[in-house]
Each structure stands twice: as structure tokens, then as C-alpha cells.
N, C-alpha and C positions, 0 to 999 in steps of 0.2 A: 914279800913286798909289803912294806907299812900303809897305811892311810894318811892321808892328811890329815892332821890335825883340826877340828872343829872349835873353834870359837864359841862360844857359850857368855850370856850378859844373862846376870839377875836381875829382876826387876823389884822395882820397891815393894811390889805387893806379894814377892818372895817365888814369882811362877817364870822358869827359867825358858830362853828362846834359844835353839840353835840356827848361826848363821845360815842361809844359805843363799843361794840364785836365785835373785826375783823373777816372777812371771812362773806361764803355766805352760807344761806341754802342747796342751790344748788351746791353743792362742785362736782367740777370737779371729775370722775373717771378715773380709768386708761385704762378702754377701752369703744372708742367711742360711739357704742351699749348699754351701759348703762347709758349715762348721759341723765339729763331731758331735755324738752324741754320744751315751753308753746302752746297752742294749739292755732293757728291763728283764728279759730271760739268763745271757750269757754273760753282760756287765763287760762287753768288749767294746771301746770305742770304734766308732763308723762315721764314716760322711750319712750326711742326713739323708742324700739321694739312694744311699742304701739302704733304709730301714722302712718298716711301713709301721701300722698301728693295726694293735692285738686289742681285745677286752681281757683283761686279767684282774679277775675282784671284781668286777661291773667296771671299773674306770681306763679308759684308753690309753693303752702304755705304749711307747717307741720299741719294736723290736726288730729282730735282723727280717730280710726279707728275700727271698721266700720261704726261708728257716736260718739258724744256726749255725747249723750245718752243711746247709746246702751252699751258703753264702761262702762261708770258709771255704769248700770245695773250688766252687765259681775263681776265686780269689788266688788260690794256691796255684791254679792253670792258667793264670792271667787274664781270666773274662770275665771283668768285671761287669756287671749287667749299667743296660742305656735307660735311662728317662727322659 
């Protein structure tokens, strides 16, 4: 099975763009409390009601909550935890 073919445009300043689908996976909603984040530990996005805040370095990062892996667990059995 072949690919589709990729369109490709040079620019005058010689640095090439490949076409694609605008917009993001991660599309903005319309309220804060639900859009994702990435997890500063595992870099997995999540709804934000899923994450809490770690000290990592001294500075307060977004992480899974109440772990990584627990959260995955939670997730895989359909219990997603309530806030």
C-alpha cells in the first residue's frame, strides 16, 4: 500500500514546508478545566482535572496525579478519578 503523495512548496528563503491539516490535536476548549496538558514526568497528554502540581528543580510542574502510573491503572479500568 503506497502513501499519498506530499506536496512540498520552496520558499524564497530556500526552507521547504510540507503540506499538511491545519489545526492541532489538542484543540483548545472553551473552558480552562478541560483542555490537556503534557505531563512534565511521562509527556502524556491529560485533561487538566487529572493532573496536580509536583516541585521538580525547585519550580512547580503539571504532573499525572496521583502518579503515572497509577493514573494509567485508574484509566485502563474505566475510573477515572472525580474533582
Amino acid at each position: 500500500m503506497s502513501k499519498a503523495e506530499t506536496k512540498t512548496t520552496v520558499l524564497a528563503d530556500g526552507l521547504r514546508y510540507k503540506s499538511k491539516v491545519s489545526g492541532s490535536p489538542f484543540a483548545a476548549t472553551a473552558s480552562f478545566g478541560a483542555a490537556t496538558m503534557s505531563c512534565f514526568l511521562c509527556g502524556k497528554h491529560r485533561a487538566r482535572s487529572l493532573m496536580g502540581t509536583r516541585k521538580v528543580l525547585g519550580k512547580s510542574q503539571a504532573v499525572c496525579a496521583p502518579s503515572c502510573k497509577g493514573l494509567d491503572e485508574l484509566l485502563a479500568q474505566g475510573n477515572a478519578p472525580q474533582k
